[in-house]
VEXTI-772535 format. One record per residue (C-alpha): x, y, z. Coordinates in nm, 3 decimals. Each point is the difference from the previous one (the first is absolute). Last residue first. Layout:
% VEXTI-772535
{X->X Y->Y Z->Z}
...
This chain:
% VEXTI-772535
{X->-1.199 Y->0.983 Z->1.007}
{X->0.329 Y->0.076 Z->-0.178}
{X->0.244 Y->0.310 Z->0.012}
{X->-0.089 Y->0.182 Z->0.315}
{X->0.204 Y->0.260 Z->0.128}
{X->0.091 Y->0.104 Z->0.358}
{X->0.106 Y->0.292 Z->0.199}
{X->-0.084 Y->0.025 Z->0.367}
{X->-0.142 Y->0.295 Z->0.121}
{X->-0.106 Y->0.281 Z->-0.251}
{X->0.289 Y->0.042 Z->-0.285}
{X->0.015 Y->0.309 Z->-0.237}
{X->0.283 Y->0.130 Z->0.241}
{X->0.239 Y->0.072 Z->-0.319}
{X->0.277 Y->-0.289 Z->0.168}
{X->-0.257 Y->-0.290 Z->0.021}
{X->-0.191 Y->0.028 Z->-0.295}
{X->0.322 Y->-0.063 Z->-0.197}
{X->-0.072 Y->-0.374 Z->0.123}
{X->-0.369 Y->-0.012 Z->-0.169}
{X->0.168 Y->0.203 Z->-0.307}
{X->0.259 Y->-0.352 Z->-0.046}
{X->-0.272 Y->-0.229 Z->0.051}
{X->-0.233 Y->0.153 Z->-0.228}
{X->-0.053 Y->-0.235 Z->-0.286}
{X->-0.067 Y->-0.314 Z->0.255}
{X->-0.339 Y->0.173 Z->0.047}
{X->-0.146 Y->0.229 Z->0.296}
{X->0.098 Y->0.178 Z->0.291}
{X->-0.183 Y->-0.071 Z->0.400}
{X->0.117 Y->0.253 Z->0.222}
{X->-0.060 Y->-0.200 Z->0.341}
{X->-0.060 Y->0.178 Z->0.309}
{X->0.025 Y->-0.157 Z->0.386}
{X->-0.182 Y->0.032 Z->0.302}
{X->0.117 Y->-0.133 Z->0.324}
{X->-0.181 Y->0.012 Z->0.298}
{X->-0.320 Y->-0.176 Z->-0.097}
{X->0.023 Y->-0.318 Z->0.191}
{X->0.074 Y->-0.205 Z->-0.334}
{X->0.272 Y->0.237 Z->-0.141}
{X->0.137 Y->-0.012 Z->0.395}
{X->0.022 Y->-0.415 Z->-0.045}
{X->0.149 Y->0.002 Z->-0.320}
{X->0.289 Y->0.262 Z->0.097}
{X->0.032 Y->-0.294 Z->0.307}
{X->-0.008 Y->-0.259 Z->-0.231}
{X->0.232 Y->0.135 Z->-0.256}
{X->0.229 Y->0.106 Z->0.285}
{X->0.032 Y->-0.412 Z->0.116}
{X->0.086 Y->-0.127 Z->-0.383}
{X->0.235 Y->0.317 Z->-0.082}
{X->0.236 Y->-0.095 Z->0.323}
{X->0.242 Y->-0.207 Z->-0.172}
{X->0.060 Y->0.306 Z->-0.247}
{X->0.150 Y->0.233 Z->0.268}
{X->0.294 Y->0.130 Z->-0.170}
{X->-0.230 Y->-0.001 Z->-0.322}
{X->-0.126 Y->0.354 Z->0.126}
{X->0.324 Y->0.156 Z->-0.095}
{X->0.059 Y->0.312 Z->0.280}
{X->0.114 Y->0.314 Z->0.003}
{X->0.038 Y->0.124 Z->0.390}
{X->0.089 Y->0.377 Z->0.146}
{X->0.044 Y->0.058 Z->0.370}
{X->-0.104 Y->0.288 Z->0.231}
{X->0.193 Y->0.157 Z->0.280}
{X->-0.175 Y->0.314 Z->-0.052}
{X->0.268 Y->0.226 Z->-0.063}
{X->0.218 Y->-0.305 Z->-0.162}
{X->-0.281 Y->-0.088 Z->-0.238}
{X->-0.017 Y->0.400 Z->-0.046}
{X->0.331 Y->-0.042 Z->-0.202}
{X->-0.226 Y->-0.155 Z->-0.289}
{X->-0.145 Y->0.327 Z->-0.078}
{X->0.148 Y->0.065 Z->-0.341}
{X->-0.091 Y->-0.322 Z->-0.103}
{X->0.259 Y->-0.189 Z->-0.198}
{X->0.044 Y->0.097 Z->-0.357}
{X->-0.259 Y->-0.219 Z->-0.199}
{X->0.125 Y->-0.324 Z->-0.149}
{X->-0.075 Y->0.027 Z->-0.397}
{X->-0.217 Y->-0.247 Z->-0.271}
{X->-0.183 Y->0.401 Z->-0.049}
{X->-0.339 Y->-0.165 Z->-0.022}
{X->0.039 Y->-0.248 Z->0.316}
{X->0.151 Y->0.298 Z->0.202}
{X->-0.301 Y->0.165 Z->0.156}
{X->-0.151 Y->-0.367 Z->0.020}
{X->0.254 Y->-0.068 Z->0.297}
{X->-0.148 Y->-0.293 Z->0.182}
{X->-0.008 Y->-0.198 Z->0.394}
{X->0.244 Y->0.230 Z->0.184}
{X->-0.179 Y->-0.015 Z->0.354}
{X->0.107 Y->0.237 Z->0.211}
{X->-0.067 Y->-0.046 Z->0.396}
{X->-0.018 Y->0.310 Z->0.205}
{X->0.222 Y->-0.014 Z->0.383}
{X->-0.036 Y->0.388 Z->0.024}
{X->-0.308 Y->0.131 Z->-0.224}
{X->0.040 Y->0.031 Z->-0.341}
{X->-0.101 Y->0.331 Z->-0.192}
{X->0.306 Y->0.080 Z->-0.242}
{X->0.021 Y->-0.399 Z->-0.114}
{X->-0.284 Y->0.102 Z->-0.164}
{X->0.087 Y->0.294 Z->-0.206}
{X->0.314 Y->-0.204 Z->-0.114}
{X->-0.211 Y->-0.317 Z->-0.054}
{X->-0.252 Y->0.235 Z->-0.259}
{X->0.346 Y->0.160 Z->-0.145}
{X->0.115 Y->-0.320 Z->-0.135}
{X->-0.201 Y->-0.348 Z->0.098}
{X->-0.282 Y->-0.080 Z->-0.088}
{X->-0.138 Y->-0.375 Z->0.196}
{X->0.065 Y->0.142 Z->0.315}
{X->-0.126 Y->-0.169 Z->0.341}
{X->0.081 Y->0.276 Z->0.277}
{X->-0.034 Y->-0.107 Z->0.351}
{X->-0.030 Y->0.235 Z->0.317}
{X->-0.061 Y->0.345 Z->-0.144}
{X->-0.027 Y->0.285 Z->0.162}
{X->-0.188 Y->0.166 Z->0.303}
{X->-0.167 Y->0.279 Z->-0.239}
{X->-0.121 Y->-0.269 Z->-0.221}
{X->-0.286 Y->0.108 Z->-0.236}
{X->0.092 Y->0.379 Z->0.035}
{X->0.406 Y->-0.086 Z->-0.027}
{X->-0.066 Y->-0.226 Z->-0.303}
{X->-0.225 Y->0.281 Z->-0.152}
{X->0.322 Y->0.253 Z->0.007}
{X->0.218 Y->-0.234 Z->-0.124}
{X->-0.215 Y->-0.125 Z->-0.298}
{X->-0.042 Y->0.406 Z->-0.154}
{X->-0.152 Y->-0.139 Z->-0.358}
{X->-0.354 Y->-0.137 Z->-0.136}
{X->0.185 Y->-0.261 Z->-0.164}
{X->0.134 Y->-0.146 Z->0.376}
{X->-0.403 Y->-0.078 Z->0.047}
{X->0.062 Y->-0.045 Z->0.390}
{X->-0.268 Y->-0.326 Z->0.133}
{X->-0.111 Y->0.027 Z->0.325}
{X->-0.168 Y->-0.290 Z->0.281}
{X->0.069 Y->-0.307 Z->-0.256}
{X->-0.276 Y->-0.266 Z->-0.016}
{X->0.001 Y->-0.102 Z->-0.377}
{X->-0.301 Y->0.110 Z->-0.097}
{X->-0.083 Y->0.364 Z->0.072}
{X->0.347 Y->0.128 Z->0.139}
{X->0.200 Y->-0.169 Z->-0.280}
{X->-0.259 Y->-0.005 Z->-0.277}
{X->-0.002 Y->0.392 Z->0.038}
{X->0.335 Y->0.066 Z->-0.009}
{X->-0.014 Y->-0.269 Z->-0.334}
{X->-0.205 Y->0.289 Z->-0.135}
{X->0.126 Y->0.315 Z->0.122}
{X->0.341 Y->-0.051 Z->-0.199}
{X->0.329 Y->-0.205 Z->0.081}
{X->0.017 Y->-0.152 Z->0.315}
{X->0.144 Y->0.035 Z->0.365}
{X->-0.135 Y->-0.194 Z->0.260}
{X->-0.025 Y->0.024 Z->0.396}
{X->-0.106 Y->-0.254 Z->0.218}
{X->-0.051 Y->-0.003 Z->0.363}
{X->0.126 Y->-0.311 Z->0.186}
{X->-0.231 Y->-0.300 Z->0.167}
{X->0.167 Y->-0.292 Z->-0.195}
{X->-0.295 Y->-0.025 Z->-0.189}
{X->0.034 Y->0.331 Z->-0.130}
{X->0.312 Y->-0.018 Z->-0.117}
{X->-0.092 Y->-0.304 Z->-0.197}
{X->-0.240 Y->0.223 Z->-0.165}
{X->0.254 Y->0.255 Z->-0.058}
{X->0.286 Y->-0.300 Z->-0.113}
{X->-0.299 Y->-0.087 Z->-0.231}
{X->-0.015 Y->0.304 Z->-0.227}
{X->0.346 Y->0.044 Z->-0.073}
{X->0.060 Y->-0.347 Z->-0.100}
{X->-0.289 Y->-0.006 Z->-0.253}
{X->0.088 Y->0.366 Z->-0.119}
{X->-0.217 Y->0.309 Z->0.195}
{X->0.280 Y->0.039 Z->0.272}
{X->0.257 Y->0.103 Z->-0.199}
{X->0.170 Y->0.124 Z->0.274}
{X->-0.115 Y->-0.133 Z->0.349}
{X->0.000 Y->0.146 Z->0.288}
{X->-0.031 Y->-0.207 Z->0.363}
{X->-0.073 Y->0.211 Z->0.318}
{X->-0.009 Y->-0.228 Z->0.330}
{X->-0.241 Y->-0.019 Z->0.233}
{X->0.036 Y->-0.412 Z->0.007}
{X->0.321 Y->-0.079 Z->-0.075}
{X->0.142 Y->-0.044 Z->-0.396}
{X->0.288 Y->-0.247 Z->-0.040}
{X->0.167 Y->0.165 Z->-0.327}
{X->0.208 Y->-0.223 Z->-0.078}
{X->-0.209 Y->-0.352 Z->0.024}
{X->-0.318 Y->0.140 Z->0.066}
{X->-0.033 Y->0.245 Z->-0.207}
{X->0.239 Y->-0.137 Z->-0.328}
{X->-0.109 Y->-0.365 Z->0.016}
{X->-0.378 Y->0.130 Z->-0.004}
{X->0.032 Y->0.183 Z->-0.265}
{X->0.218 Y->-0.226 Z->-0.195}
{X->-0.266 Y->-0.262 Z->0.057}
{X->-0.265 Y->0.185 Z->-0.133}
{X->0.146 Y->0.091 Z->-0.305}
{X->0.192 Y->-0.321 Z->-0.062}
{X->-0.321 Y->-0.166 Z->0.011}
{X->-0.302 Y->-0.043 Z->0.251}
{X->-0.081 Y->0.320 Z->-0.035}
{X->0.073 Y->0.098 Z->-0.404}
{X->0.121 Y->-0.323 Z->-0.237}
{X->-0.176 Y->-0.226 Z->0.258}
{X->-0.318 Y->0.201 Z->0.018}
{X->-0.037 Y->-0.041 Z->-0.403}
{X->-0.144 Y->-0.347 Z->0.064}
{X->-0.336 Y->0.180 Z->0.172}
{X->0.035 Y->-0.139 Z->0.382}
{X->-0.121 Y->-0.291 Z->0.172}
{X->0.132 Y->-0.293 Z->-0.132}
{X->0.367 Y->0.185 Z->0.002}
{X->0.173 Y->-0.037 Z->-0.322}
{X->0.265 Y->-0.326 Z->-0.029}
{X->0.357 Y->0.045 Z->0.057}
{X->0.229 Y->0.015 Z->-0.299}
{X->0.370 Y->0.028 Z->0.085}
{X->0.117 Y->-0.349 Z->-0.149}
{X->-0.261 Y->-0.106 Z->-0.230}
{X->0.192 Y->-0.220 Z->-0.202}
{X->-0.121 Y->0.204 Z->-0.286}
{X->-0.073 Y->0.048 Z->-0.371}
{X->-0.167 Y->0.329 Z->-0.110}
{X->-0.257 Y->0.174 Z->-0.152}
{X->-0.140 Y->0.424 Z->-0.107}
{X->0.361 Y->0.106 Z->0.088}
{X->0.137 Y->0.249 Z->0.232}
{X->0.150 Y->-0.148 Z->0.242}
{X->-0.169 Y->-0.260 Z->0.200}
{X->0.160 Y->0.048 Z->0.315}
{X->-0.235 Y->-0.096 Z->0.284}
{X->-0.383 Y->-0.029 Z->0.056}
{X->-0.206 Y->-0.368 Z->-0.033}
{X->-0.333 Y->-0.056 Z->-0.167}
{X->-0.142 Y->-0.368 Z->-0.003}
{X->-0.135 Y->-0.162 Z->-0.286}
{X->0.264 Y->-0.305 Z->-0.005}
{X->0.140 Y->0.023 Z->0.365}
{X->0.381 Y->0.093 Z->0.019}
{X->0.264 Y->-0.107 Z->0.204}
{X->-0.068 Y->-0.383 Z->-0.061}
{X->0.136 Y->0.064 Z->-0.296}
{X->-0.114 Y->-0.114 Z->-0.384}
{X->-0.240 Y->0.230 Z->-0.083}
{X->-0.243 Y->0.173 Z->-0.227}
{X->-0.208 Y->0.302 Z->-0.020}
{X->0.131 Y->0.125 Z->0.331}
{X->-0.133 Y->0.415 Z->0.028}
{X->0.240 Y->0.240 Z->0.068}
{X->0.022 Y->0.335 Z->0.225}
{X->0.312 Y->0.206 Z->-0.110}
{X->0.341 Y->0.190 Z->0.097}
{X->0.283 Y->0.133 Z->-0.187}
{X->0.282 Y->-0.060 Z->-0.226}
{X->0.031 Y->0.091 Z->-0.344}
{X->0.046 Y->-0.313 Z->-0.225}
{X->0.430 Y->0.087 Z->-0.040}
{X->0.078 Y->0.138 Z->-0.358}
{X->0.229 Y->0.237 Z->0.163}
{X->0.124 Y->-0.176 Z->0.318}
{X->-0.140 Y->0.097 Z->0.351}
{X->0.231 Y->-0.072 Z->0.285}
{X->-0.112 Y->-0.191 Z->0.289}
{X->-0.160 Y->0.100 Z->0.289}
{X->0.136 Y->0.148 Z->0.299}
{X->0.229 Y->0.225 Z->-0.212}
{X->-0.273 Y->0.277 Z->-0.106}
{X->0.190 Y->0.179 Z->-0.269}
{X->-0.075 Y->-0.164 Z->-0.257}
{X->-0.144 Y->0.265 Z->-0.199}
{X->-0.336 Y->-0.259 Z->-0.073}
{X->-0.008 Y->-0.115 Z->0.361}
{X->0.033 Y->0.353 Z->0.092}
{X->-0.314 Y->0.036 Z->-0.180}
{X->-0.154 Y->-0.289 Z->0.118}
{X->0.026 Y->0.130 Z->0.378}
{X->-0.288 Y->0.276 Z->-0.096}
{X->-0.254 Y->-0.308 Z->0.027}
{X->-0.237 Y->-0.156 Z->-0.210}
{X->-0.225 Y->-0.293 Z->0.026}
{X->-0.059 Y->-0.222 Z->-0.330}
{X->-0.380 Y->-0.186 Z->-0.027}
{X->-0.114 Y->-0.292 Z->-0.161}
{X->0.269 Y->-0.197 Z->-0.038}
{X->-0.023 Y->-0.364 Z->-0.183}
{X->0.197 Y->-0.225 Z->0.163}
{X->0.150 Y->-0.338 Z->-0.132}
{X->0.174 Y->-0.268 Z->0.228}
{X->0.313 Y->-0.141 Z->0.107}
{X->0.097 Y->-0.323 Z->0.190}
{X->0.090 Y->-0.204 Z->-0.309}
{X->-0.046 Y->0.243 Z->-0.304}
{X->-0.247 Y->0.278 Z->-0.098}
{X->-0.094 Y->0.017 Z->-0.397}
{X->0.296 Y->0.238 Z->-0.176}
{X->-0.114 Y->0.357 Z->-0.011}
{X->0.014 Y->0.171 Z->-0.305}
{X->0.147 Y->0.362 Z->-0.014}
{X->-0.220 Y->0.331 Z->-0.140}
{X->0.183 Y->0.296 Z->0.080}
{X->-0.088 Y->0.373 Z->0.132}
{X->0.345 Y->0.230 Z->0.061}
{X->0.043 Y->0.216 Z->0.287}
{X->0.205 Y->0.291 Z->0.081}
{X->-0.122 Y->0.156 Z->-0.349}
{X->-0.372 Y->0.131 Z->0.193}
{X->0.254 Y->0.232 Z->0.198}
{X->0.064 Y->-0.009 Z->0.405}
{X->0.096 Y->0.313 Z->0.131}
{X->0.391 Y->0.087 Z->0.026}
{X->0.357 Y->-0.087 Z->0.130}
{X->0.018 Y->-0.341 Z->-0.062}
{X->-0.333 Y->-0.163 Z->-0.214}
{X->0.217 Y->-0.342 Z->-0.103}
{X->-0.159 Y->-0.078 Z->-0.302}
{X->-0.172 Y->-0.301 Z->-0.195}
{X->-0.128 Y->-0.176 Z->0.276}
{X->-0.219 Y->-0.275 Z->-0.159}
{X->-0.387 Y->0.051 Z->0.015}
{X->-0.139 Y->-0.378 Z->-0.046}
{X->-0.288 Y->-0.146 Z->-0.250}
{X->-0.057 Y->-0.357 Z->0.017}
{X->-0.017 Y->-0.321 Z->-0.229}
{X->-0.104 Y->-0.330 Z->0.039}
């Protein structure tokens, strides 16, 4: 049989993505061997990670070649196996790539929760979710009282470390881009203020909303949004470094923060963090993200795309702020 696949055909360095990074093929797939078995994906997740992926300059995962199926996420649906790994009919999550169907061993699927729409375990119950969490409670170790802020709080990861900010009994502040997703924040997803940084003058409504400091910081920005934050910490904050989008379209580190000496002021620490550190816990945090989706405590947005066609504009939708929640496309019912 034969399937369609985007090949990298570019590494994007130093600028915004282009349509000419990636190449559409047709390739045919050989019928699935001893202990392998054939998935048809139904839906890709997307992530601002794939771009450094793409540059190759993300050295926790393995180098991207030019020609190289790009990499990335999916929800798949066993039409026929050969592994006990995989149930004929059943829909898994992992690495598909990008690629309407592959051959697997099934190493790195897991199987989508009974109880949740199958797209929860590319956003909540996925790498989203479990980056958020990984990143509070693991670095930054929010106490009840406590102020969290969170850049980019309207993305998928942004938007649950509020609510899980919540739950842990602290007071959570987000910063977003535009009125609307400020809105979504306070009205939907639980957080007690929401600073549009668009609308200008983020200092000064940082020191209104938190006149006592901050005590963790969970940036997903980076560049001259971190610098203003890490200017309102409280002594002993937590920072969370979980993603720099300000420098995803320029392929460039940012100069470092002009206000990183107040870490020594405040006696403050600073923490990046890869959430695959903490892998062999995934199986018990899916249950408990699960199990506060289920009680009503944690809401989550999908941004559902559409057609195998647009995979590359579905990932550019993540650095031009076109994206609400979690972003997805489905190529095949």
């Amino acid at each position: 049989m034969k399937t369609r696949q985007w090949l990298l055909a570019d590494h994007p360095r130093g600028r915004p993505l282009k349509d000419s990074d990636f190449r559409l093929t047709e390739t045919d797939l050989p019928e699935p061997g001893p202990g392998q078995a054939l998935l048809q994906v139904l839906w890709l997740g997307f992530d601002p990670a794939q771009k450094g992926w793409a540059e190759n300059v993300a050295d926790y995962v393995a180098p991207m070649a030019l020609g190289d199926v790009m990499r990335g996420s999916g929800i798949a649906r066993v039409v026929k196996s050969n592994t006990p790994r995989l149930k004929e009919g059943g829909l898994y999550a992992g690495m598909t790539c990008w690629t309407e169907w592959l051959i697997t061993d099934g190493q790195g699927f897991e199987p989508v929760h009974p109880d949740l729409p199958p797209t929860a375990m590319l956003s909540v119950l996925g790498t989203t979710g479990l980056t958020a969490w990984c990143g509070l409670f693991k670095l930054g170790k929010p106490q009840p009282g406590d102020t969290v802020l969170v850049s980019g709080a309207a993305g998928a990861t942004g938007s649950t470390v509020g609510q899980l900010a919540k739950v842990a009994g602290c007071r959570a502040i987000g910063i977003a881009g535009g009125a609307e997703k400020c809105r979504w924040l306070v009205e939907e997803a639980g957080y007690d203020a929401a600073i549009d940084y668009k609308a200008g003058n983020l200092r000064a409504q940082l020191k209104e909303l938190a006149p006592n400091g901050v005590d963790v910081i969970f940036d997903n920005v980076g560049g001259s949004i971190l610098n203003d934050m890490l200017g309102h910490i409280a002594t002993g904050a937590r920072i969370v470094i979980c993603g720099g989008i300000s420098r995803y379209e320029t392929g460039t580190m940012p100069a470092g923060p002009e206000n990183y000496f107040n870490l020594v002021f405040r006696r403050a620490t600073m923490s990046g963090f890869i959430v695959l550190d903490w892998a062999s816990e995934f199986p018990a945090l899916r249950k408990r993200l699960a199990g506060l989706v289920n009680d009503g405590r944690l809401v989550f947005r999908v941004d559902e795309q559409h057609g195998f066609e647009n995979t590359p504009r579905t990932l550019m939708r993540l650095f031009t702020g076109e994206n609400r929640g979690k972003q997805v496309l489905k190529i095949a019912e």
